[in-house]
SERO-4910 file (N, C-alpha, C, O; in steps of 0.05 Angstrom, whole numbers):
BEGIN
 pado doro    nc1    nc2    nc3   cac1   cac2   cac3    cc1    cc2    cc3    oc1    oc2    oc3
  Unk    A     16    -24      0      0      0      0     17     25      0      5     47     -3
  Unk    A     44     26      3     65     47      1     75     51    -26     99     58    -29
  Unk    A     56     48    -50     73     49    -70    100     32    -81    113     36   -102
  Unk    A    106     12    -61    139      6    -75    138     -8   -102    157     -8   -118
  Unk    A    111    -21   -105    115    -38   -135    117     -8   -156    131    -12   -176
  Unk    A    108     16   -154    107     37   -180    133     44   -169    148     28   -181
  Unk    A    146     56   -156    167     60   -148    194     50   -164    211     64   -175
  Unk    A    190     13   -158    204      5   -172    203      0   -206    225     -3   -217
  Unk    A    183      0   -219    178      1   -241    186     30   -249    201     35   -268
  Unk    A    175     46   -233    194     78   -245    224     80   -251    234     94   -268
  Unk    A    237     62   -230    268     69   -232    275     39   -248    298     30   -244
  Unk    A    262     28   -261    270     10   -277    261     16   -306    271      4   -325
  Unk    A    242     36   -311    232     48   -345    252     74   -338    251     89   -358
  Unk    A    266     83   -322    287    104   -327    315    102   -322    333    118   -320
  Unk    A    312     73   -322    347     66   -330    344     38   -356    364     26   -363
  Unk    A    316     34   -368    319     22   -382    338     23   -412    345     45   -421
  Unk    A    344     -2   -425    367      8   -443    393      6   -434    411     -7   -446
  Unk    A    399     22   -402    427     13   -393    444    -17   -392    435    -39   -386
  Unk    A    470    -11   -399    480    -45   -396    499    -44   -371    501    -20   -365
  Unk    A    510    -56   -358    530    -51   -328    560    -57   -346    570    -73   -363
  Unk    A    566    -38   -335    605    -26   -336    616    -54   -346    625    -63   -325
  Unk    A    620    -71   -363    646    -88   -359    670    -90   -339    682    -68   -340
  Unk    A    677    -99   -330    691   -102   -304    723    -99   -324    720   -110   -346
  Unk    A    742    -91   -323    764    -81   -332    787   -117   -337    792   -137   -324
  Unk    A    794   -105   -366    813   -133   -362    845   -138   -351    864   -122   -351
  Unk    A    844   -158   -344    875   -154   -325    896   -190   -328    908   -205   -313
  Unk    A    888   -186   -357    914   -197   -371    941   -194   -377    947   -170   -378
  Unk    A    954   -204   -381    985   -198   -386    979   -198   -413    976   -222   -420
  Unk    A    976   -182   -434    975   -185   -460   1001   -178   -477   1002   -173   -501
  Unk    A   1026   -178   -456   1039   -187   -472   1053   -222   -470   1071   -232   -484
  Unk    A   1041   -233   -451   1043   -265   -455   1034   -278   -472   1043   -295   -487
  Unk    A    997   -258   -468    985   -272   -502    994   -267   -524    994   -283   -544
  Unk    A   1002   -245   -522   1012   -234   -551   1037   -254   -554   1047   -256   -576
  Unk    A   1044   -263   -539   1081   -279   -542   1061   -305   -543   1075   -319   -556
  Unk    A   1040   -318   -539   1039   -349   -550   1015   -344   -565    999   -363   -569
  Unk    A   1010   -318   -575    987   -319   -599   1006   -325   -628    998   -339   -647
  Unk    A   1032   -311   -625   1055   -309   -643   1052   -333   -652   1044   -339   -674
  Unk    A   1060   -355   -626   1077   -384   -636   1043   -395   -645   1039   -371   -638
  Unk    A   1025   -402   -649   1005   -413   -639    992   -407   -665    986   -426   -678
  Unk    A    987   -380   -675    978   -381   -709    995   -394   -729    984   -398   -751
  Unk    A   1016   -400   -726   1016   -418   -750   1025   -447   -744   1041   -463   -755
  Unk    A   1005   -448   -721   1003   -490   -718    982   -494   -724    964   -482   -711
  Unk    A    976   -505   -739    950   -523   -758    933   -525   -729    915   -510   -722
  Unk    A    945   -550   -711    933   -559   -684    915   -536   -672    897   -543   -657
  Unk    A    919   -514   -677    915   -492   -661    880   -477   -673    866   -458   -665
  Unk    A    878   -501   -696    844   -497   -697    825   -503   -687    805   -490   -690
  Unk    A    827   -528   -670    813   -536   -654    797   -509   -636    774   -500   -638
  Unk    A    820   -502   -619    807   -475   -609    792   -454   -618    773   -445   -606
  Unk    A    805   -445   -647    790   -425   -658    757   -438   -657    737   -429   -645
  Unk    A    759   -457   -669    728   -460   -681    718   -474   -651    701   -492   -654
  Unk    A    724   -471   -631    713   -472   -601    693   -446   -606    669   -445   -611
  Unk    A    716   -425   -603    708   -397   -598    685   -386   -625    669   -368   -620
  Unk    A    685   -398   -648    661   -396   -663    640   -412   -659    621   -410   -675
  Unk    A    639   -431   -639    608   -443   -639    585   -421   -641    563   -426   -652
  Unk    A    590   -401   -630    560   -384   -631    549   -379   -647    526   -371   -645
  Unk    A    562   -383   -670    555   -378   -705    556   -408   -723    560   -412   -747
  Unk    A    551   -425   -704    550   -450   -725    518   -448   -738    511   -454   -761
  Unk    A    503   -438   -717    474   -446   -737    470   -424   -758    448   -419   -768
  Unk    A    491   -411   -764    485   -390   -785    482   -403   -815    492   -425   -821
  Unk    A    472   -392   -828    479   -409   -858    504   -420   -866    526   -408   -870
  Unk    A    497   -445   -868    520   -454   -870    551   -453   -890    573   -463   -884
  Unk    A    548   -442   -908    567   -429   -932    577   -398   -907    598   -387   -907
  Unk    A    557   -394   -893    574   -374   -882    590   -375   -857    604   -357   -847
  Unk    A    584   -398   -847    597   -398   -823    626   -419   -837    650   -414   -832
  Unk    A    620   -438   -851    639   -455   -865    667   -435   -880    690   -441   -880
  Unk    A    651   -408   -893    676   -387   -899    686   -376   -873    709   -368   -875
  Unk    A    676   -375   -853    685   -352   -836    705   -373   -821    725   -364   -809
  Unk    A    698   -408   -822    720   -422   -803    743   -427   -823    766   -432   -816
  Unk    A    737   -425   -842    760   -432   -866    789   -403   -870    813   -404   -876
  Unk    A    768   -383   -864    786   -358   -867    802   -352   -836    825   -346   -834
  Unk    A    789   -354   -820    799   -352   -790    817   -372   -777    831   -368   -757
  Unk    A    815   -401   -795    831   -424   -785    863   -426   -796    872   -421   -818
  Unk    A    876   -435   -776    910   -432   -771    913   -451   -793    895   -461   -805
  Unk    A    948   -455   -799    960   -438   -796    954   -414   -814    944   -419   -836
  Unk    A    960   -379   -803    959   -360   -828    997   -355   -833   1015   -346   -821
  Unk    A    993   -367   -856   1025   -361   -877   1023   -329   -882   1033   -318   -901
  Unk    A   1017   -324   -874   1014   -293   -888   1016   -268   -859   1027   -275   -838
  Unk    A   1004   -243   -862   1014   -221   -838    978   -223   -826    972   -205   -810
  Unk    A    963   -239   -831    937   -230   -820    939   -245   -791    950   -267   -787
  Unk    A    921   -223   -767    911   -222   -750    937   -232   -737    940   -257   -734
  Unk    A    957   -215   -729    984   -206   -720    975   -214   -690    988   -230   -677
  Unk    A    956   -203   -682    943   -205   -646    923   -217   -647    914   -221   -669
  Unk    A    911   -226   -628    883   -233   -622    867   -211   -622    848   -212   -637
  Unk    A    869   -196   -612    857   -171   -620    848   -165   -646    826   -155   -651
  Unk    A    865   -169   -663    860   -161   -694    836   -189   -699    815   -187   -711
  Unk    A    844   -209   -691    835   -232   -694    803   -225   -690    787   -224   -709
  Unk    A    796   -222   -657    771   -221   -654    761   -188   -669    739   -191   -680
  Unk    A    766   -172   -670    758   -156   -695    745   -161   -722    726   -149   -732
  Unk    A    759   -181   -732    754   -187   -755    731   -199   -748    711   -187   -753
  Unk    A    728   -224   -735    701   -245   -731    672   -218   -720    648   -223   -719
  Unk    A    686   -194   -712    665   -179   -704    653   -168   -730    628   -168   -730
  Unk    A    666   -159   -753    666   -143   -765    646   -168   -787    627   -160   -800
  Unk    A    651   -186   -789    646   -211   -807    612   -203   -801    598   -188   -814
  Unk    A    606   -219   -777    582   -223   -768    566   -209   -752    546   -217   -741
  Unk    A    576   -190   -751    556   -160   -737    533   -164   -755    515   -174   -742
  Unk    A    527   -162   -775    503   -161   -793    493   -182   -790    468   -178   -789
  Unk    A    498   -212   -788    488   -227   -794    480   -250   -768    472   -272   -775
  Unk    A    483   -244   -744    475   -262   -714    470   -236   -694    482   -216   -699
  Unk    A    460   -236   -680    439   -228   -659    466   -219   -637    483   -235   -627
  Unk    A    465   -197   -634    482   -190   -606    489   -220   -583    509   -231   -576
  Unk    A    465   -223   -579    469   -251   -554    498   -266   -567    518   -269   -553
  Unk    A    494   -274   -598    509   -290   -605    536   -280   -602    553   -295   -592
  Unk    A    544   -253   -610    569   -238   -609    583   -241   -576    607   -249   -573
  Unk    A    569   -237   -558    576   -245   -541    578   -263   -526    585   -264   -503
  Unk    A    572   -278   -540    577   -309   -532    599   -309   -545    615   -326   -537
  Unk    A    605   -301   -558    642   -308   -585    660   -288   -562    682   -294   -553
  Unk    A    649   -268   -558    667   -246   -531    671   -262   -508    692   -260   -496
  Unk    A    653   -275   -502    659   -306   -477    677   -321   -479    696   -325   -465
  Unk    A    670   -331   -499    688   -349   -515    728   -337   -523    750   -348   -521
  Unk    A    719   -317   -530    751   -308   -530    764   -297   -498    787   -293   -491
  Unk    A    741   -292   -484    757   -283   -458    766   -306   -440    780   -298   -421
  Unk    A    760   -333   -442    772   -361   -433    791   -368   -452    807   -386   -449
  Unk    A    788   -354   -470    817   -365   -489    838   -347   -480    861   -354   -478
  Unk    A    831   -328   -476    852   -309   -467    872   -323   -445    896   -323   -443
  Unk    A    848   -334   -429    859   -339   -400    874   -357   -405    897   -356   -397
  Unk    A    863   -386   -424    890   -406   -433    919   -401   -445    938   -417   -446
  Unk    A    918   -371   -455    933   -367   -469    970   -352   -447    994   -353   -450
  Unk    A    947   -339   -424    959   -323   -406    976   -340   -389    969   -338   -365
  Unk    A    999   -358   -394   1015   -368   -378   1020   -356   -360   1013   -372   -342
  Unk    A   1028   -336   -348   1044   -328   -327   1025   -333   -308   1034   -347   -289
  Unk    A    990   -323   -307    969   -321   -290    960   -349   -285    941   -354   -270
  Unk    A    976   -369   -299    953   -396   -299    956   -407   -275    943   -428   -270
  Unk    A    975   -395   -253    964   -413   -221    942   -397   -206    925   -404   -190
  Unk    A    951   -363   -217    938   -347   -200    899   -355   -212    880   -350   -198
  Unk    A    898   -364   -232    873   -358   -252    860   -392   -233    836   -397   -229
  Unk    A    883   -411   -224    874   -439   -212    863   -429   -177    854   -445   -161
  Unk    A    867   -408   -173    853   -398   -145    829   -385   -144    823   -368   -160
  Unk    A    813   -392   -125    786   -377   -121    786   -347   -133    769   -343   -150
  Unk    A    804   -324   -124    798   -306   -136    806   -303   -168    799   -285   -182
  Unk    A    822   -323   -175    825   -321   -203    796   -334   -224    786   -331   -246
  Unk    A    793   -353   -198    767   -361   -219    744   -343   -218    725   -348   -233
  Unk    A    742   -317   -197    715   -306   -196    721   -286   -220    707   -277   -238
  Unk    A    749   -284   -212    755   -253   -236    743   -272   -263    719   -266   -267
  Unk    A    750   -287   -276    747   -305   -302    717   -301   -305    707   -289   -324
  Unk    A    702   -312   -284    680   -321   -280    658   -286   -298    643   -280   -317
  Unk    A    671   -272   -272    657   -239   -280    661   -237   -307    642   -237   -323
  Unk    A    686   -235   -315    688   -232   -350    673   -244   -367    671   -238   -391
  Unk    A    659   -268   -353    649   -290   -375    621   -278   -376    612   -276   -398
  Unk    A    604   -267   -355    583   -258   -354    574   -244   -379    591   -231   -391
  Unk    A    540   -243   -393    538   -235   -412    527   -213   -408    506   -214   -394
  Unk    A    536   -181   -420    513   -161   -399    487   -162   -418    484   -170   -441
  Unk    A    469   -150   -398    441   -144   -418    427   -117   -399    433   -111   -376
  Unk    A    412   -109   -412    403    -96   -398    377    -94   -383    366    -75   -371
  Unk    A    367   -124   -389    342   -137   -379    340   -131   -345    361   -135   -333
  Unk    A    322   -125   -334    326   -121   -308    298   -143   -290    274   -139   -286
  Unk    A    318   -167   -282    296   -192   -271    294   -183   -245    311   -172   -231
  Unk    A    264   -189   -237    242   -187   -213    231   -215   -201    215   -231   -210
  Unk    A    244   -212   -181    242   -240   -158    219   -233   -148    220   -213   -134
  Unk    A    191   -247   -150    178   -235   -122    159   -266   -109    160   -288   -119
  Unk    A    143   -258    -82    139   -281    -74    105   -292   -105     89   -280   -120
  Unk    A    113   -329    -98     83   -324   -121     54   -311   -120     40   -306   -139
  Unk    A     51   -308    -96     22   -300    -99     19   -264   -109     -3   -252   -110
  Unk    A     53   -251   -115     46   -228   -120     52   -221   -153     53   -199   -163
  Unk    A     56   -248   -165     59   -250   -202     41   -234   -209     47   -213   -222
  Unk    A     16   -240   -203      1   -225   -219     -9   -196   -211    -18   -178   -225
  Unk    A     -2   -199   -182      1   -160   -180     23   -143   -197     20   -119   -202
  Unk    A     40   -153   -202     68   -144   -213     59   -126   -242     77   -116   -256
  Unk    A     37   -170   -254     34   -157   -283      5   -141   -282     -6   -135   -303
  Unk    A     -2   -137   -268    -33   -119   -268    -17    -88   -257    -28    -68   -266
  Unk    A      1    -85   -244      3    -53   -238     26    -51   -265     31    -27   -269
  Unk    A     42    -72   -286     54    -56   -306     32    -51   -329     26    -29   -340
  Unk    A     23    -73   -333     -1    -58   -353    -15    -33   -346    -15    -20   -367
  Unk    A    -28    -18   -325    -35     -2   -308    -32     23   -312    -50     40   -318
  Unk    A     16     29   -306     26     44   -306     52     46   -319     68     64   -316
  Unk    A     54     23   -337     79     22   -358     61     24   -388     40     13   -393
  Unk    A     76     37   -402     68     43   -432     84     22   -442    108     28   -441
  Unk    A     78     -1   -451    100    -24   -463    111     -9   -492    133    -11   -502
  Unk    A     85      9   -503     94     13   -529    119     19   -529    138      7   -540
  Unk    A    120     48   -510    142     63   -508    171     51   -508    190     62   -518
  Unk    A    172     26   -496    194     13   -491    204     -4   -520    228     -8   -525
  Unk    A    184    -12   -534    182    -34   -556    197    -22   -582    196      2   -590
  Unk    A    212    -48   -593    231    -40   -617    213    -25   -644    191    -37   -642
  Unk    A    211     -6   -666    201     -3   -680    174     -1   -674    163     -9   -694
  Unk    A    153      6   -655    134     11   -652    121     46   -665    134     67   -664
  Unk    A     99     43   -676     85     64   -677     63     83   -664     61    107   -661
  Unk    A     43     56   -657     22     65   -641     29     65   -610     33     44   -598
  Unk    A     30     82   -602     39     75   -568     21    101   -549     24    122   -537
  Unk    A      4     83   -557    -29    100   -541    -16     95   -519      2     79   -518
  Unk    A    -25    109   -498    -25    103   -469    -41    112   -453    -37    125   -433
  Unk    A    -68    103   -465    -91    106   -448    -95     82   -424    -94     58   -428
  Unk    A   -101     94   -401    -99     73   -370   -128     63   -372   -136     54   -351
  Unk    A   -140     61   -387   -173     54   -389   -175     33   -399   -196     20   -394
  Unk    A   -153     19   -419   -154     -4   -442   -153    -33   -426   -134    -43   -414
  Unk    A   -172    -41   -430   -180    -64   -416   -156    -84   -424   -145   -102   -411
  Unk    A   -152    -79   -439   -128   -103   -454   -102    -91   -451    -97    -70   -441
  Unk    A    -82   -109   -463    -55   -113   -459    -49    -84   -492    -57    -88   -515
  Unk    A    -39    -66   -485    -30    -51   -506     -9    -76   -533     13    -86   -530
  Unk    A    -21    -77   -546    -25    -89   -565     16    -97   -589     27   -115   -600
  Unk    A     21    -65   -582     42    -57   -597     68    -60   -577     90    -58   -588
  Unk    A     68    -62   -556     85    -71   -535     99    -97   -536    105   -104   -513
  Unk    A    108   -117   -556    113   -139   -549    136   -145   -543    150   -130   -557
  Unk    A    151   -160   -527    183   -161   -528    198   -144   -505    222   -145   -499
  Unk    A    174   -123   -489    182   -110   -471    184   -125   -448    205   -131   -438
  Unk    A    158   -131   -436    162   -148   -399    149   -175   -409    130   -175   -425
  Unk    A    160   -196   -399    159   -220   -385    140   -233   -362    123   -215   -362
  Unk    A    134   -245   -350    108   -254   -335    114   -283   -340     99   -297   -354
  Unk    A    139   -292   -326    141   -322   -318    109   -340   -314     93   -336   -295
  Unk    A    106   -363   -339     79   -384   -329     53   -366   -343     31   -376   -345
  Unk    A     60   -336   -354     45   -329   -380     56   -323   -397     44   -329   -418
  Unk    A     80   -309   -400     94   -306   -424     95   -277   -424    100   -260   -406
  Unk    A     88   -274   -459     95   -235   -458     72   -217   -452     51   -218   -464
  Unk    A     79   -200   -433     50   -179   -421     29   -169   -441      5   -164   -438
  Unk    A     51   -167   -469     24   -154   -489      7   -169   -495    -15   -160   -502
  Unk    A     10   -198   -493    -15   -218   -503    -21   -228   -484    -33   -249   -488
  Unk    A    -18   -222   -456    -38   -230   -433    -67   -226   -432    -76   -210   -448
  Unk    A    -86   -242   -414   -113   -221   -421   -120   -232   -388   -117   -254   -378
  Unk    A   -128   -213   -377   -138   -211   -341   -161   -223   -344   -177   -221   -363
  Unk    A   -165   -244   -312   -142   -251   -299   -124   -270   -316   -127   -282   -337
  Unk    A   -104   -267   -299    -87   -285   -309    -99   -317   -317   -121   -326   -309
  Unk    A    -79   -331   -335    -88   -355   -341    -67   -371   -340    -66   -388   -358
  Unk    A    -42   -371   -316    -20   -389   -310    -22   -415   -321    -42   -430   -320
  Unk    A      1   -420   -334      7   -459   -342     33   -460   -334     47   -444   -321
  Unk    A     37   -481   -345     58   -492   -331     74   -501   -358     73   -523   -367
  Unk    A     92   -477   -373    109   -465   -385    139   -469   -380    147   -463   -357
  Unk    A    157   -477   -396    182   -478   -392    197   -453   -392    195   -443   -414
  Unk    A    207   -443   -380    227   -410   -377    244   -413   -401    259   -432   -405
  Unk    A    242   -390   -421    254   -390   -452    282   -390   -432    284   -385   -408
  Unk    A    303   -397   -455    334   -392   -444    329   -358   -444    313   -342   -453
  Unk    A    365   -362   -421    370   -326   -427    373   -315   -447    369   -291   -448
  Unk    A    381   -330   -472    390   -307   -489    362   -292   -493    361   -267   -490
  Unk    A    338   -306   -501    309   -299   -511    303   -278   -492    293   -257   -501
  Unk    A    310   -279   -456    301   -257   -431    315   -234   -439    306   -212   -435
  Unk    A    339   -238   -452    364   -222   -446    349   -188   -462    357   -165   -457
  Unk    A    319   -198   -486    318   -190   -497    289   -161   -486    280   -143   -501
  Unk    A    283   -163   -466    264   -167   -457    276   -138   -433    300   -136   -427
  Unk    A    257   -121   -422    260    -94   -416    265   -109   -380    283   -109   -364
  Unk    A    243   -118   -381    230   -139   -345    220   -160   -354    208   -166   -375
  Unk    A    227   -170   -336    231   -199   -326    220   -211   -307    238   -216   -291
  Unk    A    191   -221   -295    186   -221   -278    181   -254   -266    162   -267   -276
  Unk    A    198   -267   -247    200   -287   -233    190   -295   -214    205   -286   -197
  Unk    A    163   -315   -197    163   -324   -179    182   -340   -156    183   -362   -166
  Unk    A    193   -341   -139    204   -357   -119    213   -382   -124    236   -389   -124
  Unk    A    186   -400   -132    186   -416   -137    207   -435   -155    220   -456   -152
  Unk    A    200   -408   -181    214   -417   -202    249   -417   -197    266   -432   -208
  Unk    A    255   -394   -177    290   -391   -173    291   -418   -155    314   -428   -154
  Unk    A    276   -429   -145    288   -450   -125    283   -477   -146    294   -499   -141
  Unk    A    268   -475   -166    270   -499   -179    293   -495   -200    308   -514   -205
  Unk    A    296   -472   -214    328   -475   -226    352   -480   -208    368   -499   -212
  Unk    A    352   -464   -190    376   -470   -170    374   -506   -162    395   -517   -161
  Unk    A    357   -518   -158    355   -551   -156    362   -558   -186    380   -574   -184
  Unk    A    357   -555   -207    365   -569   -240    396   -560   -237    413   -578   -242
  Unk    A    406   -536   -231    441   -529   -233    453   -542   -215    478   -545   -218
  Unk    A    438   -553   -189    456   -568   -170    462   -598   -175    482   -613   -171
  Unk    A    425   -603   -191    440   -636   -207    463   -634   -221    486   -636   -215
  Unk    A    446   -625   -250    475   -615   -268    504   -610   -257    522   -617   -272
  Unk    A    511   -601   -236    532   -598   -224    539   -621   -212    564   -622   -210
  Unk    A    526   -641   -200    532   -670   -192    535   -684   -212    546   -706   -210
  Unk    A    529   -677   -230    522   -699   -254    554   -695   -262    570   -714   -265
  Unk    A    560   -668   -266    576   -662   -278    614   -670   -266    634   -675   -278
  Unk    A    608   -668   -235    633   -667   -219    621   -684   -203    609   -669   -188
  Unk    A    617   -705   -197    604   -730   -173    631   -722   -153    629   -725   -128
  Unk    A    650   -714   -161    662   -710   -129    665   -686   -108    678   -682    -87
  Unk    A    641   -666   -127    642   -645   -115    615   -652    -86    592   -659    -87
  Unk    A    631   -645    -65    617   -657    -39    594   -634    -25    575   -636    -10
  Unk    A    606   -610    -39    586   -580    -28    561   -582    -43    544   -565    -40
  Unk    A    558   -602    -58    534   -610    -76    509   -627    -64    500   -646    -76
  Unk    A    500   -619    -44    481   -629    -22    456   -627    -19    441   -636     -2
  Unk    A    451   -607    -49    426   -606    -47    411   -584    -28    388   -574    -27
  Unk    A    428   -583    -19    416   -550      4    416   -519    -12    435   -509    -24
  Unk    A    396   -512     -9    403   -488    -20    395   -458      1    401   -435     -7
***
């Protein structure tokens, strides 16, 4: 009754758009640069590359097949002198043609190569704080901003943004972005803005709610998305699927208990 749900929706449609600072890199780049040297012209040394291009395998295939053919070792010739020049080029290739998510998943992808590449750091990078630093770099930013709340308040969340959020306003290429508070329905031209975990996207909602029991799209699909809005429920049943997966994955990891 204090206002905090408009509150918070205010300071989330006026920092919408924002992405968070990248955390600063703190490589020895001239180690990489000393085993990027030896390392482009070993054939062996493709394996890795086309690691770091998985994000572009489902692209058409003539185009991802040129882009591993041109990018793959050894180069006999003066191209892509650094990794730097290197990941430039794969930027410059496929900016037009894969989805931001994907680009940064290839930026993930080269920032663990980096770290293989960084001998001097590789005991410091084998310690807890080397793995959080790694860990932060790996993060993908977005500027999606997700909402935890308990379940019985889902559908207050999505009844005061329809209410007092203009979805239009927020939405890619939109024209009509009426914002009359009278419209019985979901503003129509809004789609792709907020989320509503177990209904999907707010513009094709219709009150009351009509909850199912819906699989959570991956992040990249949220990443795309203004709000994000999550029941309880749902964080304690992903956090149980990442703790199997994590047993599944390391059976000798013992902190794996199932407690959360």
């Amino acid at each position: 009754g204090l206002g905090k749900t408009i509150t918070m929706l205010a300071l989330i449609a006026n920092t919408s758009g924002l992405r968070p600072i990248e955390p600063k890199e703190f490589y020895d780049n001239d180690s990489i640069d000393e085993h990027w040297k030896l390392m482009r012209t070993n054939p062996v040394f493709r394996t890795e590359i086309l690691k770091a291009l998985r994000p572009f395998r489902d692209c058409y295939h003539h185009q991802y097949a040129a882009l591993a053919e041109d990018v793959s070792p050894p180069y006999e010739d003066d191209r892509f002198p650094t990794l730097a020049s290197f990941e430039r080029h794969v930027n410059k290739c496929m900016v037009r043609r894969v989805s931001q998510a994907k680009l940064d998943l290839f930026r993930r992808n080269v920032v663990s190569f980096k770290a293989g590449l960084d001998k001097r750091n590789r005991r410091f990078f084998a310690n807890d704080k080397g793995k959080r630093m790694v860990f932060e770099r790996n993060l993908l930013p977005c500027s999606a901003t997700l909402v935890v709340v308990p379940d019985a308040l889902l559908e207050h969340w999505a009844e005061q943004m329809r209410r007092h959020v203009n979805l239009g306003v927020f939405a890619d290429g939109t024209k009509d972005i009426s914002s009359s508070r009278n419209e019985s329905t979901s503003n129509s031209c809004g789609s792709g803005v907020a989320y509503i975990d177990g209904v999907g996207d707010l513009s094709s909602a219709r009150f009351p709610l009509n909850h199912g029991q819906m699989s959570i799209p991956s992040a990249f699909d949220l990443m795309g998305y203004a709000i994000v809005v999550v029941p309880f429920s749902r964080i304690k049943q992903q956090h149980a699927h990442a703790r199997k997966r994590q047993r599944e994955e390391d059976p000798n990891d013992v902190s794996s208990d199932g407690s959360s």
